[in-house]
C-alpha positions in Angstrom: -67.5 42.1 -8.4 -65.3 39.0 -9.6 -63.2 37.6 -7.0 -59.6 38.1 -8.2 -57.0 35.5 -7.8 -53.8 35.8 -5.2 -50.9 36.1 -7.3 -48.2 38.1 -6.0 -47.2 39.4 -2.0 -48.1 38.0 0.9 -51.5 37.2 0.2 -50.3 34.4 -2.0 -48.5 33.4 0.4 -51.0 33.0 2.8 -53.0 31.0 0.1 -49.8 28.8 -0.5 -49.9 27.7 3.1 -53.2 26.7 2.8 -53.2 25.0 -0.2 -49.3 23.0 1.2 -51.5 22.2 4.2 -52.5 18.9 4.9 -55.5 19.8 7.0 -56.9 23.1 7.9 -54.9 25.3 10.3 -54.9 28.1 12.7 -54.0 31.6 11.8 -51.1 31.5 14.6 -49.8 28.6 12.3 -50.0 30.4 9.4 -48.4 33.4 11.2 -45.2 31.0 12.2 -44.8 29.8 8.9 -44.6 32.9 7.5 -42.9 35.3 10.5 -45.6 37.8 10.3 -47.7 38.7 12.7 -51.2 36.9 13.0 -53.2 40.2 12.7 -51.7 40.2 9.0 -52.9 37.0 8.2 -56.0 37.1 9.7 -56.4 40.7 7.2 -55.4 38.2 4.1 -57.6 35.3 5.0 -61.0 37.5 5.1 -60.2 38.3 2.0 -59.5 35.3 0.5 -62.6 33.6 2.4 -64.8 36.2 0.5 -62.8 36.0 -2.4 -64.0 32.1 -2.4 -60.4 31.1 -2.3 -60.1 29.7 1.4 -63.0 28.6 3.7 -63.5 28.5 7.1 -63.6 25.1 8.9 -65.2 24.3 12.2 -62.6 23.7 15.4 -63.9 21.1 17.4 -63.2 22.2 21.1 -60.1 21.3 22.3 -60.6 23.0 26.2 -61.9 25.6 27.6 -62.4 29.0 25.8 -63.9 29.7 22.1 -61.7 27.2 19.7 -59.2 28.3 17.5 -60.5 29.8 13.7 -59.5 26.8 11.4 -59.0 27.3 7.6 -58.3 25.8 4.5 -58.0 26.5 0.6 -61.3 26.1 -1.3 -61.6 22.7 -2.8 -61.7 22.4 -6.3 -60.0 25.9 -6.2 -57.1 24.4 -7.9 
């Protein structure tokens, strides 16, 4: 199957945020920025982690408790 590109909705949306980002962020970030709930983000990243489009990126551990899920856009995706 060929990964298809994020074009329209809020999928694309969730890939613009990634790519505007200056480092990689948190799905509750994400969910801010766009006033949806994180649930619905977390739904569009998976896909556009296997998709290839977005990655995930190790949190380092900022406390107790498992560290937040960190993502960016793919590089050279662009």
């Amino acid at each position: 199957m060929t990964p298809q590109p994020a074009r329209t909705g809020r999928r694309a949306r969730v890939l613009a945020a990634l790519r505007d980002a200056r480092k990689p962020i948190s799905i509750a970030e994400i969910a801010e920025q766009l006033g949806v709930h994180p649930n619905t983000v977390r739904f569009h990243l998976e896909a556009l982690v296997a998709d290839g489009q977005a990655e995930r990126v190790e949190a380092g551990p900022t406390g107790p408790g498992r560290p937040a899920q960190m993502f960016r856009a793919h590089r050279g995706m662009d």
